[in-house]
C-alpha positions as CSV (number, residue, x, y, z in Angstrom):
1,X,-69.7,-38.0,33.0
2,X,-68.8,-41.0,31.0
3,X,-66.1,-43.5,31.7
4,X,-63.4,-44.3,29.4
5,X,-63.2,-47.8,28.1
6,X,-60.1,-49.3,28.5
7,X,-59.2,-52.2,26.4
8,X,-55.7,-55.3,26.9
9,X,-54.2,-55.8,23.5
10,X,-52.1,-58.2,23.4
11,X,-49.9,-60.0,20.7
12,X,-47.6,-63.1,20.7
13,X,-45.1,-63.6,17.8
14,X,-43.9,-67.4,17.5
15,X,-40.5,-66.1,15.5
16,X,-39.8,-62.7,14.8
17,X,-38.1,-62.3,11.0
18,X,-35.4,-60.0,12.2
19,X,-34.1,-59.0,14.9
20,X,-35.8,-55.9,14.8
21,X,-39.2,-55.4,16.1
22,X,-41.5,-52.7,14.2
23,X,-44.3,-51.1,16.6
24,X,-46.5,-49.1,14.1
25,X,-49.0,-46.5,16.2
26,X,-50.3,-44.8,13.3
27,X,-53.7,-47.0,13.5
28,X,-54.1,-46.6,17.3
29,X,-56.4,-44.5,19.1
30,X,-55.3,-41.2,21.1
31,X,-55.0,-42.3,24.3
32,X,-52.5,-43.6,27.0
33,X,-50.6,-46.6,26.0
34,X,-48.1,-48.9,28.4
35,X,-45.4,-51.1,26.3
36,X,-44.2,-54.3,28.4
37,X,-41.3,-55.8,26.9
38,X,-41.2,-59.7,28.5
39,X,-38.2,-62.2,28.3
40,X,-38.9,-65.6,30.1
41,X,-42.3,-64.5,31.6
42,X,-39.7,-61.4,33.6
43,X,-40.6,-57.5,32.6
44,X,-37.1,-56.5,31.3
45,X,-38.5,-53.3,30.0
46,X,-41.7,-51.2,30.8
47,X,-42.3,-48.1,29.2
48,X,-45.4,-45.5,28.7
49,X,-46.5,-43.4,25.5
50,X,-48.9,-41.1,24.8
51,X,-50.7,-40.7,21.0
């Protein structure tokens, strides 16, 4: 059987424009996905989604 490749995205905004935060999955692949939510280098929030 074939493995599944697993891939680390990861994105750094300097400034976000609002204070709203916009997380657009329509261009991601099906898959299992985990969103890490850091504030001073400390997980504040950790959460898993499925496409």
């Amino acid at each position: 059987m074939p493995t599944k490749k697993k891939f680390n995205y990861k994105a750094y905004l300097e400034k976000p424009p609002s204070q709203k935060i916009l997380l657009n999955i329509s261009h991601l692949e099906k898959g299992d996905y985990e969103l890490n939510i850091i504030h001073k280098n400390k997980i504040i929030k950790k959460t898993k989604f499925k496409k």
